[in-house]
C-alpha positions in Angstrom: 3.2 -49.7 -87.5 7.0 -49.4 -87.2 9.0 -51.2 -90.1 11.3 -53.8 -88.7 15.0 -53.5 -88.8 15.8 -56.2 -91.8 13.1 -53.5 -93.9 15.0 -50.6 -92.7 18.4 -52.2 -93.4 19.2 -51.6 -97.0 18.2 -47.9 -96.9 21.1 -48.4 -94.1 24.0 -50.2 -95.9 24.8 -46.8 -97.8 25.8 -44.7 -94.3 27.0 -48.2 -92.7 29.5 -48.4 -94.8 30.8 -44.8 -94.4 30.7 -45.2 -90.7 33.1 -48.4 -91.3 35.4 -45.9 -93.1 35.6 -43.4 -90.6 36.1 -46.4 -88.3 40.0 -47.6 -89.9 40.5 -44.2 -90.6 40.5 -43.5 -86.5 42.4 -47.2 -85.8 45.0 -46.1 -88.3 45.4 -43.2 -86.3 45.4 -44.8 -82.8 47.7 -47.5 -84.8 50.3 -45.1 -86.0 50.2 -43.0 -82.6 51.2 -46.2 -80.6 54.0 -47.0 -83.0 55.5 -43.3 -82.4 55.2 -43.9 -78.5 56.5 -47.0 -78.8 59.6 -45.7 -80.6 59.6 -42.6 -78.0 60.1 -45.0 -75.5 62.7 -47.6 -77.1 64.5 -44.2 -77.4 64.9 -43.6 -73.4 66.3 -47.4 -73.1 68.7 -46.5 -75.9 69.6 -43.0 -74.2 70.4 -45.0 -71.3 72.7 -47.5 -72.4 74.4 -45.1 -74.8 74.7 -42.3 -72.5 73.9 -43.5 -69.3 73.6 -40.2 -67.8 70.8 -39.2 -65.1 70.7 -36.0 -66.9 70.7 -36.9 -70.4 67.9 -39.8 -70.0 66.1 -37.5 -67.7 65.7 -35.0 -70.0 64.6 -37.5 -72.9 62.0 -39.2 -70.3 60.4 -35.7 -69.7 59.9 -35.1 -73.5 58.7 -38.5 -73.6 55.9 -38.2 -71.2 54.4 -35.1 -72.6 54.7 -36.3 -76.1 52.6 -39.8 -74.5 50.1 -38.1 -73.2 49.7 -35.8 -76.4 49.6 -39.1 -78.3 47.1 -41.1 -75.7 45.0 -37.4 -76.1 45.1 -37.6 -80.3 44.2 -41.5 -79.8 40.7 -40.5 -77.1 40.0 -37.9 -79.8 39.6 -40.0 -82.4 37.3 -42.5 -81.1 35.3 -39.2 -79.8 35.0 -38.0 -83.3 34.3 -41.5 -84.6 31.2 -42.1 -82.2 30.0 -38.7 -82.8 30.0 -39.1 -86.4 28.4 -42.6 -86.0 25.6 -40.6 -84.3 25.6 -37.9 -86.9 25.3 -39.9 -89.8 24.0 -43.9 -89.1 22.3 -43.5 -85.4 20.3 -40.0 -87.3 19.7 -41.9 -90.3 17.9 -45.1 -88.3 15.8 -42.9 -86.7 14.5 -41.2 -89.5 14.2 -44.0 -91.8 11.8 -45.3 -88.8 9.5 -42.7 -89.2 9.6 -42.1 -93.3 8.6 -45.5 -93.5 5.7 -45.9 -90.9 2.6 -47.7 -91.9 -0.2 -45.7 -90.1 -2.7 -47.7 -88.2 -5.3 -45.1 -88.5 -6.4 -42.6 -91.3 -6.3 -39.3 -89.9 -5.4 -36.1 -91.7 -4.5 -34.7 -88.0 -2.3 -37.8 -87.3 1.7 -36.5 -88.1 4.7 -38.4 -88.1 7.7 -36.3 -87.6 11.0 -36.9 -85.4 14.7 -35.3 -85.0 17.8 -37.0 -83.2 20.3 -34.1 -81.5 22.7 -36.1 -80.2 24.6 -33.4 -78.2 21.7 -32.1 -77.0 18.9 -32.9 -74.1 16.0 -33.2 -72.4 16.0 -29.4 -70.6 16.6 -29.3 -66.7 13.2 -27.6 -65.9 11.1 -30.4 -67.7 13.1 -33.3 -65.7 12.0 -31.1 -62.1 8.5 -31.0 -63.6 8.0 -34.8 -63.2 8.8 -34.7 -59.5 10.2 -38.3 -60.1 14.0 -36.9 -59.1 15.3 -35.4 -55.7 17.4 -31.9 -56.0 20.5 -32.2 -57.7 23.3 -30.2 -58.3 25.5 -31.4 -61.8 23.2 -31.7 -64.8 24.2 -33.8 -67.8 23.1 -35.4 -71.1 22.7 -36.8 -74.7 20.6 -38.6 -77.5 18.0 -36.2 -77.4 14.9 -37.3 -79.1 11.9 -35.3 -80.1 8.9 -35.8 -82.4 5.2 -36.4 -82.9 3.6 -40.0 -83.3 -0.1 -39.5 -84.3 -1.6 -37.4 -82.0 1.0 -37.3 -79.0 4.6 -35.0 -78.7 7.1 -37.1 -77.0 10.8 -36.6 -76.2 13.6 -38.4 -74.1 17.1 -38.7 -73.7 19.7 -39.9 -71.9 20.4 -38.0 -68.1 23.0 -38.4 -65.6 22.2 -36.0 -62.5 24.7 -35.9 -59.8 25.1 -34.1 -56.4 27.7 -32.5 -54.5 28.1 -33.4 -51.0 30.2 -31.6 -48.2 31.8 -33.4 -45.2 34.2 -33.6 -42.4 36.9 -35.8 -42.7 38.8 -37.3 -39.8 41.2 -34.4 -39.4 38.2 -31.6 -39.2 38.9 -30.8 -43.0 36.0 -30.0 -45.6 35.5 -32.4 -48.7 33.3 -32.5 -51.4 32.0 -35.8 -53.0 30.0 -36.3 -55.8 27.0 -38.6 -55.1 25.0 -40.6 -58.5 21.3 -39.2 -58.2 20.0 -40.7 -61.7 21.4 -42.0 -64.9 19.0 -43.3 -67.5 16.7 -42.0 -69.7 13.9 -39.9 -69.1 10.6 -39.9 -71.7 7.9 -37.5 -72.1 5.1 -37.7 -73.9 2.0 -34.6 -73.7 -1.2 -36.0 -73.6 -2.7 -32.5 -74.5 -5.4 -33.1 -71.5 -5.9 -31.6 -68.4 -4.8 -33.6 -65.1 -6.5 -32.3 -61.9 -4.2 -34.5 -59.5 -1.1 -35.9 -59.9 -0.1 -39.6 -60.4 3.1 -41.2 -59.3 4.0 -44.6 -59.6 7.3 -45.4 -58.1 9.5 -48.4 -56.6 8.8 -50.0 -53.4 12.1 -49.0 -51.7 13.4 -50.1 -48.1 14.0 -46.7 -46.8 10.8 -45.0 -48.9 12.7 -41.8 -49.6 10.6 -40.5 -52.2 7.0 -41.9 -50.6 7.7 -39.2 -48.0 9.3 -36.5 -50.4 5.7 -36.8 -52.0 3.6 -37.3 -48.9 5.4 -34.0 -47.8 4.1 -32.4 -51.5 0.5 -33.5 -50.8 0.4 -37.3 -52.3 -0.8 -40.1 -50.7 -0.5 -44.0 -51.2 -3.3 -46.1 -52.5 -3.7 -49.4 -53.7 -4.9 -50.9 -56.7 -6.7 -54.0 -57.8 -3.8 -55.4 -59.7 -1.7 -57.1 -56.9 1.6 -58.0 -58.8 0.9 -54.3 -59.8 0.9 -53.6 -56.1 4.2 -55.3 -55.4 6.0 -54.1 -58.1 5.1 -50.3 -57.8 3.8 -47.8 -55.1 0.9 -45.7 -56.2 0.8 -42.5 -54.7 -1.9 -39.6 -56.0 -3.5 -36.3 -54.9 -6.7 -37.4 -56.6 -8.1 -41.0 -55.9 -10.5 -41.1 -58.0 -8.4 -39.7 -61.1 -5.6 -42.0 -60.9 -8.2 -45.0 -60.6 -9.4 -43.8 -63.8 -6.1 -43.3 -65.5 -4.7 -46.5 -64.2 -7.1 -48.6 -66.0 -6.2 -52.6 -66.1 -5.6 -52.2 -69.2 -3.2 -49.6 -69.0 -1.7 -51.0 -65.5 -1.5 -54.6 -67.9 0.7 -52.4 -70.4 3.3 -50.5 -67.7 4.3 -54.1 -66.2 5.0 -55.2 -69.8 6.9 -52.3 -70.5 8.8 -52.5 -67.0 10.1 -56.4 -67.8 10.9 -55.2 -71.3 13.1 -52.4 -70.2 15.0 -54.1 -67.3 16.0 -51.0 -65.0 14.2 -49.3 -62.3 10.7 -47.5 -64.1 9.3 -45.1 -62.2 6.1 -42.9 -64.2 4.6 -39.6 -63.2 1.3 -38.6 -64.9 0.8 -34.4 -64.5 0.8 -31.4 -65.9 -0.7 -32.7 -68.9 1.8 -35.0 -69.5 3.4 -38.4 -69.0 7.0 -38.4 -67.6 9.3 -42.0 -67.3 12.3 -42.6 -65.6 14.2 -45.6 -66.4 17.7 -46.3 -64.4 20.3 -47.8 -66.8 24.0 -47.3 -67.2 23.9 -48.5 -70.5 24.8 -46.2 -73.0 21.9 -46.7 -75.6 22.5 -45.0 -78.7 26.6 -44.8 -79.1 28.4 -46.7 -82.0 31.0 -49.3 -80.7 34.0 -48.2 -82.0 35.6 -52.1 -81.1 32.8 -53.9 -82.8 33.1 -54.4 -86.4 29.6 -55.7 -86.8 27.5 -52.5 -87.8 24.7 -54.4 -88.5 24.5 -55.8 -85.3 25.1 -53.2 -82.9 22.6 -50.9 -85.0 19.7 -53.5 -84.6 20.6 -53.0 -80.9 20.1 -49.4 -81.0 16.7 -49.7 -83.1 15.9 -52.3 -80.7 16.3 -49.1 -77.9 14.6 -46.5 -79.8 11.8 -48.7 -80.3 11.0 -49.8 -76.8 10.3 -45.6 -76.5 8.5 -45.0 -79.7 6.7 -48.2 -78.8 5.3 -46.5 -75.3 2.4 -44.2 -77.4 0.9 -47.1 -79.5 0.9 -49.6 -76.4 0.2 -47.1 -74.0 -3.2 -45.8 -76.2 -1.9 -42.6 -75.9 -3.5 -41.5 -79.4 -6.8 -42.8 -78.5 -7.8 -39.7 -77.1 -9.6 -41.2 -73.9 -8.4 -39.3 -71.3 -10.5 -36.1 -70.1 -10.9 -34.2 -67.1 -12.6 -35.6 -64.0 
């Protein structure tokens, strides 16, 4: 369906090349900003020896510290810019020369094939509480948003990183705040356009169970399945039996164990409100340029490599087939 990467590359090579542009235009600037520190500094030996005066060198050392850390900000800026233009013009370019050049598997005047990459932007805060995969959380971040329609389905995912603050006493009756990790991955969605009675969650077989009982507590309940490595790998917990027998077809249960060796993080997958929401742990940062690696080609194949293990999820999962209705 998709084109593979060595088809997609030479409709590539044209924004590859300017992205290798921007990239020595930004090392000439971190380049020339460590030869002005370095001079900065070989100025406070010299004050020293000439002068040797407390005062004198004191003075020069001040300056010289607020002119490095002006020079280390100018440096940070520039691989900032660099990686956001990567996004802007190669990462936005992959992406769409994946879907201009799609082969459809079906004939269907109502099948569309449409997509947009917002790399500043993402998935809303509301639609990541809707899938009732993530406890409360308090700091809300997030990039690489991508949405679109493949065939018949909607979709849309980015990178999150959620976070909490936490109050507590130290030893000398003082009050602290921490920040405590609650998720950082990327979270899919794809509508399904059909009505879901129950709920579905299928999520990881923890020692402490945390979110078994956050979900017992909202009316869920545990169930087993006739897939046994399914089983082990994921608990099942519904409001409907029957429904999420009938949406967790062998098939389909054959498909999510596929997808969760393929992505190697913690997969958790909640199927309500119409819809289909994944979570997948990762603190890999998916769709960024490497501004130390030359090798364009390579690290882009990486990132197509990402995007499709996502874009991938509607065709394996059947989603277009239509075959899911109410019970």
């Amino acid at each position: 369906m998709f084109p593979s990467f060595q088809q997609l590359l030479p409709t590539l090579q044209p924004a590859i090349k300017t992205s290798q542009e921007n990239r020595k235009k930004a090392k000439k600037k971190i380049f020339r900003n460590f030869i002005i520190g370095f001079i900065l500094w070989v100025s406070v030996i010299l004050s020293w020896i000439l002068f040797q005066s407390r005062d004198v060198t004191g003075t020069i050392l001040f300056i010289v510290f607020l002119a490095s850390a002006v020079l280390i900000g100018l440096s940070l800026r520039a691989v900032k810019v660099f990686r956001l233009s990567y996004s802007k013009i190669l990462v936005a370019n992959l992406v769409k020369q994946l879907f201009a050049n799609i082969e459809p598997n079906e004939e269907d005047e109502k099948h569309e094939y449409r997509v947009s990459y917002m790399p500043g932007r993402k998935i809303s805060s509301s639609k990541i509480k809707e899938s009732n995969l993530i406890s409360s959380y308090t700091r809300y971040n997030g990039e690489d948003y991508t949405v679109g329609k493949l065939g018949l389905t909607t979709f849309e995912f980015s990178e999150i990183l959620l976070q909490k603050e936490e109050y507590y006493t130290d030893r000398n009756g003082r009050r602290q705040k921490r920040i405590k990790k609650v998720f950082d991955g990327i979270i899919f969605i794809a509508d399904f356009h059909k009505h879901f009675s129950g709920e579905t969650y299928l999520i990881r077989k923890r020692f402490f169970g945390s979110d078994k009982w956050r979900l017992v507590f909202d009316g869920s309940f545990e169930i087993e399945l006739e897939d046994m490595e399914f089983n082990e790998t994921f608990r099942t917990m519904t409001t409907n039996d029957i429904e999420a027998r009938y949406i967790l077809s062998s098939n389909l249960m054959k498909k999510i164990m596929e997808f969760n060796k393929r992505a190697k993080g913690n997969v958790q997958i909640a199927f309500r409100n119409s819809k289909m929401f994944i979570t997948k742990e990762t603190s890999k940062n998916h769709f960024e340029g490497k501004f130390f690696r030359n090798n364009d080609e390579e690290v882009l194949e990486e990132i197509y490599n990402d995007f499709r293990l996502y874009f991938d999820i509607i065709e394996e999962f059947t989603l277009n087939r239509r075959i899911w209705s109410k019970v």
